[in-house]
C-alpha positions, 0 to 999 in steps of 0.5 A: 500500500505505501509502495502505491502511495509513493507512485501515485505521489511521484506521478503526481510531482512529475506532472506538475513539473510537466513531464506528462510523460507518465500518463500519456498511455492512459487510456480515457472515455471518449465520448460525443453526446448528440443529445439527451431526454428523460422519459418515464420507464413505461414510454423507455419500455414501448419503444421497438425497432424504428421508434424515434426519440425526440432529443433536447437539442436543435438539429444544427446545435453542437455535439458535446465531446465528453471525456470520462463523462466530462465535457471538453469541447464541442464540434460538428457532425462530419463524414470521413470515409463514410465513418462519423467524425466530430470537428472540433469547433470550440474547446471549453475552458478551464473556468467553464469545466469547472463551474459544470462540476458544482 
């Protein structure tokens, strides 16, 4: 336990050193959310095959680039060789990913 407490405090140093070179190998959650909605469990349990769920979002709003559940940035649907991808258009800032944590 201390030998992992020591690692975790030299990890922890060294990045505020900046030398992230320890944790560039982390693998993180990426996600990009198009849109939310709540609805009751008996409307979730109707749903089939060709239903359609009507999101909280306008067509033509920002995707949200999530990181670990986290927002990071924003961007645009876009088609490369005919797989999805997201244009980053505007990266949050500190202040902001901050206030969306209280």
């Amino acid at each position: 336990m201390a030998e992992e407490a020591a690692m975790v405090a030299q990890v922890a140093s060294e990045a505020e050193n900046g030398n992230l070179d320890l944790i560039l190998d982390v693998p993180l959650g990426v996600s990009v959310e198009l849109g939310r909605v709540k609805m009751p469990v008996r409307q979730l349990l109707s749903l089939a095959a060709g239903s359609v769920i009507e999101l909280a979002k306008l067509a033509g709003e920002p995707l949200d680039v999530l990181i670990n559940g986290r927002p990071v940035a924003r961007g645009e649907a876009v088609m490369v060789n005919d797989k999805f991808g997201v244009r980053l258009t505007e990266i949050v800032s500190q202040s902001e990913r901050v206030e969306r944590l209280r």
